[in-house]
C-alpha positions, 0 to 999 in steps of 0.5 A: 500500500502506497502513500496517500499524500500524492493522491490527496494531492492529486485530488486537492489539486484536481477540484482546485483546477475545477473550481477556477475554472468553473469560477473564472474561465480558467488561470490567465495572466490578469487574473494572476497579476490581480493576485499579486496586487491584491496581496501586495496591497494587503501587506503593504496597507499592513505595513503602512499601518504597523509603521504609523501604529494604527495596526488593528486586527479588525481593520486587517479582517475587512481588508482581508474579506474585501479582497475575497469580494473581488475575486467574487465580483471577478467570478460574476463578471465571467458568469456575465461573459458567459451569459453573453456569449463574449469572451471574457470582455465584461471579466477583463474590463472588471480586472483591469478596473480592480488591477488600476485600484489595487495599483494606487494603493499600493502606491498610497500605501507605500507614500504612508510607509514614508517612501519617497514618491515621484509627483507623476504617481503623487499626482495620479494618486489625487487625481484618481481619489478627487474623481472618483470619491463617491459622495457619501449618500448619493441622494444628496445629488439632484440629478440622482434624485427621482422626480418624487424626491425631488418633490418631497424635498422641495415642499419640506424646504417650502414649509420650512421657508413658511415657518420661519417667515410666519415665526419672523411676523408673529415676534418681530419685537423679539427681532428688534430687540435683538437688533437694538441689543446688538446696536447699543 
């Protein structure tokens, strides 16, 4: 009777080859550069923590699930691909998306660790954050607002303009004392 390691390996390596294949059409260079970067960027977003002593273990455990997520999101983009009958286009524009983040991150990080920067990546680096920031409640942009919304919030601002004008007529003393006060 042999060993079982090399058929533990066999199958360990088999069902790995299935599932990446299933999962992303097959192993390609993009998808092993977006590795790459992926871990780079993890371990120097550590280091810059670890320099700066703002090392905490939840924040690394985020870290950690959000670069899971872009394999997932990756995975989708090529059920995407499949469904559409094209060849891995919507998958590589989603890599290429991720390869680009992961990239300026990995050079913010570095700028964090105190590493000198040349301006061009410094400037890259702004440039892409200032562009690309989402407001934080997309709502608060008219043109994201649906007519109904619009609407609702016009009529609250109408009611408050209301209050104050009819807060502004039923104590115009109180106004005028004010004024004198301030004046003497």
């Amino acid at each position: 009777m042999g060993e079982p390691w090399p058929q533990i390996i066999k199958v360990v390596s088999t069902a790995y080859g299935a599932a990446v294949g299933y999962l992303f059409g097959g192993w390609d260079v993009l998808i092993n550069l977006l590795l790459v970067l992926v871990i780079v960027d993890w371990f120097s977003g550590w280091a810059a923590a670890w320099m700066r002593g703002e090392l905490k273990s939840r924040v690394g455990f985020k870290g950690i699930i959000r670069k899971v997520a872009i394999f997932v999101v990756v995975s989708i983009a090529h059920f995407i691909d499949q469904a559409l009958g094209s060849l891995h286009y919507f998958q590589d524009a989603v890599i290429f998306f991720y390869l680009a983040n992961e990239l300026l991150s990995v050079i913010e990080n570095a700028g964090k660790m105190g590493l000198p920067m040349p301006n061009i990546l410094r400037n890259a680096v702004h440039i892409f954050e200032s562009k690309n920031t989402p407001p934080e409640n997309p709502m608060l942009i008219d043109e994201a607002q649906p007519e109904a919304v619009k609407e609702i919030k016009e009529t609250k601002e109408n009611q408050e303009q209301q209050e104050n004008h009819e807060r502004q007529i039923d104590h115009p003393k109180e106004d005028a004392g004010d004024a004198g006060e301030k004046h003497a």
